[in-house]
Backbone bond lengths (Angstrom), bond angles and torsions (degrees), N, CA, C in turn:
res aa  C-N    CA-C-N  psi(-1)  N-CA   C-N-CA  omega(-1)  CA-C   N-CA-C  phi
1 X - - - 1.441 - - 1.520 108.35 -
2 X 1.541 108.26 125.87 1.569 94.72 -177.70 1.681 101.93 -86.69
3 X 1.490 107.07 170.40 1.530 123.21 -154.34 1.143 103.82 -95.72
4 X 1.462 142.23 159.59 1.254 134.51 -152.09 1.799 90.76 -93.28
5 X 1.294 105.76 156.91 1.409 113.85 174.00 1.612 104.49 -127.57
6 X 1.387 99.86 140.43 1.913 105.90 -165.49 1.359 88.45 -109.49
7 X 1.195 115.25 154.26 1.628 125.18 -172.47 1.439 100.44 -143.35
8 X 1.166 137.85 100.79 1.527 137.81 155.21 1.733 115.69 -36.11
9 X 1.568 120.20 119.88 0.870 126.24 -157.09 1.729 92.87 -141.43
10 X 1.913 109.57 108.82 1.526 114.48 173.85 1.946 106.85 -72.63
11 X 1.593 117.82 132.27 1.311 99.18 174.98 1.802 88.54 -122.84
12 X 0.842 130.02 157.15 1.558 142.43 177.61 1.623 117.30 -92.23
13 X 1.256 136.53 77.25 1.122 144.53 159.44 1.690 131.09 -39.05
14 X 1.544 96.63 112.10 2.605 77.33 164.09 1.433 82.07 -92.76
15 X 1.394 82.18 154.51 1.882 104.96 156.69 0.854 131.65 5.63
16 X 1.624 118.13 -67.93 1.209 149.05 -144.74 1.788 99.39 -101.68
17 X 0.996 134.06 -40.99 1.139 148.40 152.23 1.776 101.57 -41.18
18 X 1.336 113.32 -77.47 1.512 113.67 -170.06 1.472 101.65 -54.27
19 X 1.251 128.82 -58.18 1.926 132.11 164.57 1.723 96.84 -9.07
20 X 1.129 95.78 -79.88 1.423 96.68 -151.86 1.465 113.84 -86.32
21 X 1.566 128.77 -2.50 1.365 127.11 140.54 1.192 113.30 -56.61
22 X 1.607 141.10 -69.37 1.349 135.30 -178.93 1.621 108.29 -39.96
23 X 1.375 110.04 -49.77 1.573 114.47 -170.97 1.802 89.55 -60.37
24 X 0.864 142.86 -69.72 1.606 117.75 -134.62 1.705 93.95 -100.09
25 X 1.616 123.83 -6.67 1.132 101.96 145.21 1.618 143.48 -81.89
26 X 1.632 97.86 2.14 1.555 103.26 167.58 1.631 98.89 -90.23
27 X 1.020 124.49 -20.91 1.723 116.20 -157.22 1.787 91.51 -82.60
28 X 1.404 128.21 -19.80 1.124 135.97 -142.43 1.908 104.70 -107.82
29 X 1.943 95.46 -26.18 1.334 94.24 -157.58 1.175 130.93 102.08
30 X 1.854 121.26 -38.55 1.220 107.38 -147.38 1.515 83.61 -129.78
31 X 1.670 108.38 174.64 1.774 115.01 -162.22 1.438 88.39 -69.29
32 X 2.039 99.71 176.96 1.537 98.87 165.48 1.056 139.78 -72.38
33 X 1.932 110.42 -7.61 1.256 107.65 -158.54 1.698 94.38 -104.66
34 X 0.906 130.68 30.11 1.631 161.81 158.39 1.370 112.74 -91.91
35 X 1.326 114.08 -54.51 1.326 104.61 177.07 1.848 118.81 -71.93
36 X 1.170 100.27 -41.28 1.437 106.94 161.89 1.557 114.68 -54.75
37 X 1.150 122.76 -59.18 1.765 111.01 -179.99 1.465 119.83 -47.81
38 X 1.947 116.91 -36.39 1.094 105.79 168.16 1.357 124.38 -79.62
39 X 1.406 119.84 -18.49 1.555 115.73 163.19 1.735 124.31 -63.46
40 X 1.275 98.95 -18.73 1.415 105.11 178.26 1.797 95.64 -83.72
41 X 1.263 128.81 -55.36 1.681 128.68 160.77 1.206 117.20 -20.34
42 X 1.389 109.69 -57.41 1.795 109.92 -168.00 1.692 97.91 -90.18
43 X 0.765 127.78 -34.83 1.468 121.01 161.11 1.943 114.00 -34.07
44 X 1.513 107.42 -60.46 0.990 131.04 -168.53 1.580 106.62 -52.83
45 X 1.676 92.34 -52.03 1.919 101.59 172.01 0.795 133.08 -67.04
46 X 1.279 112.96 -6.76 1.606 109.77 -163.89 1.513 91.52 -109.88
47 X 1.400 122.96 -39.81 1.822 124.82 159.19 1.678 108.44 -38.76
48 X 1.353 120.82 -37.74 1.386 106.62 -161.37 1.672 96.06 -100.69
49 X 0.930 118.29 -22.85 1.501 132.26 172.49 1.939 116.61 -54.01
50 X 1.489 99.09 -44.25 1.564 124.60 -171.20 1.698 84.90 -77.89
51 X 1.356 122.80 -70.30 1.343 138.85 -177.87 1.560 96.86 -22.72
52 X 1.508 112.04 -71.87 1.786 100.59 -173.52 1.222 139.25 -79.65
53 X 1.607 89.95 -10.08 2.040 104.15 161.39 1.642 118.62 -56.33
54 X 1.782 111.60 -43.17 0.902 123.29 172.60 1.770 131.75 -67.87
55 X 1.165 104.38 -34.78 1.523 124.91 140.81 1.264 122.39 -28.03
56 X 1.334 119.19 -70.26 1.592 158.20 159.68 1.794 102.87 -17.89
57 X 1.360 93.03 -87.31 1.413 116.35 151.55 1.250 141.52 -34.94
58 X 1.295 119.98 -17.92 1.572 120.64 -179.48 1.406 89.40 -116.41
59 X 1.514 142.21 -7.91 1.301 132.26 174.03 1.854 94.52 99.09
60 X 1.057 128.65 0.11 1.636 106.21 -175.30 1.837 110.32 -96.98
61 X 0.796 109.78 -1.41 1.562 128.03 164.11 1.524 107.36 -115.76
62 X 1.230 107.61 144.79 1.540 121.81 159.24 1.623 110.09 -132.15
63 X 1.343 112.63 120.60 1.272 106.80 179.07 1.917 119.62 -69.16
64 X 1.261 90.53 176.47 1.502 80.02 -175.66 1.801 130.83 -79.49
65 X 1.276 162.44 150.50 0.769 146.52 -79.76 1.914 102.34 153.78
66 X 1.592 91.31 103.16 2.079 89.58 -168.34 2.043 79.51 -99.07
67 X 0.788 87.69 114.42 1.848 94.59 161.85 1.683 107.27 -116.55
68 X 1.300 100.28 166.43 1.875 124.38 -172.56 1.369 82.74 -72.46
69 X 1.696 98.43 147.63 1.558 97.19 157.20 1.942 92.57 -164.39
70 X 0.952 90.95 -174.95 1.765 91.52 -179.81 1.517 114.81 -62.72
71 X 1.334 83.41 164.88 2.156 73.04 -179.39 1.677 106.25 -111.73
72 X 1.358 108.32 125.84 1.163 95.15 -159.57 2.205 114.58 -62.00
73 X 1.080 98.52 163.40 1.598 118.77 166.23 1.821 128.34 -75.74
74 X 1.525 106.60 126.92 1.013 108.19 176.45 1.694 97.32 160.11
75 X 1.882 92.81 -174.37 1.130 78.14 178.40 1.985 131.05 -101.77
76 X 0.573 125.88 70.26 1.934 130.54 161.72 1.767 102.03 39.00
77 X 1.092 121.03 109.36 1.699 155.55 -159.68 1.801 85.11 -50.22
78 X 1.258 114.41 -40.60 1.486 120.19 172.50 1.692 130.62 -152.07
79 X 1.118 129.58 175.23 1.088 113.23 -170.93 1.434 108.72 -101.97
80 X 1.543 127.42 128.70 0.983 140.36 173.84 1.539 126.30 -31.37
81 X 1.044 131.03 -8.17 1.526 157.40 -119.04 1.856 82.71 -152.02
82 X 1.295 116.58 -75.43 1.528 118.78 -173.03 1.657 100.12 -62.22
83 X 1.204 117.22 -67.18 1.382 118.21 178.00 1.794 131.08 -18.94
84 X 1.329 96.10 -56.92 1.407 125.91 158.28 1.479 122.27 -53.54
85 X 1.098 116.36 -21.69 1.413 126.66 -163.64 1.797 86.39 -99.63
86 X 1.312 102.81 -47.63 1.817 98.51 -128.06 2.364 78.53 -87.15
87 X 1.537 116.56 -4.51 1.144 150.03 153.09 1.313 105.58 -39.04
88 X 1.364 139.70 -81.96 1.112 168.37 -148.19 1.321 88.19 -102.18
89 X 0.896 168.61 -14.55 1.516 157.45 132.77 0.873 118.75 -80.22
90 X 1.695 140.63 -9.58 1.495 94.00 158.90 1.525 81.69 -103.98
91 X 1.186 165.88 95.62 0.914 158.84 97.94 1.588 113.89 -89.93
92 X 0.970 132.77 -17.83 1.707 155.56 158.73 1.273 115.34 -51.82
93 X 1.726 102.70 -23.22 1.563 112.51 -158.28 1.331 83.58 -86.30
94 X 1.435 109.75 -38.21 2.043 102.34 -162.24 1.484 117.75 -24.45
């Protein structure tokens, strides 16, 4: 796995911009250039998010889809009878 590489990056701020970077990186805890990486993240999600709505929408995706179907056969992990029981005991324990 190659290792992350950090790149110094100048961005140009008004005022009002720097205000409210300092503000929601103090409200947050974490430096500004933290708050910026996750704004660049949710940016990112919400692009890949839009991306599969549109997908969605043109018919080349179908999302997924819980439909009825039979229930399968066999025999049941326990018996309904024990279940119930072992139910009523630990609730006894309260």
């Amino acid at each position: 796995m190659a290792a992350k590489v950090r790149e110094p990056i100048q961005v140009y701020l008004s005022a009002a911009e720097r205000e409210s970077l300092d503000r929601v990186a103090a409200e947050l805890g974490v430096s500004r250039s933290e708050v910026l990486r996750k704004g660049l993240e949710r940016i990112a999600e919400r692009e890949r998010d839009a991306a599969l709505v549109d997908l969605v929408r043109r018919g080349w995706l179908r999302p997924p889809v819980i439909r009825g179907g039979p229930v399968p056969q066999g025999e049941p992990v326990a018996p309904l009878a024990d279940l119930l029981k072992e139910l009523d005991e630990l609730r006894a324990d309260r």
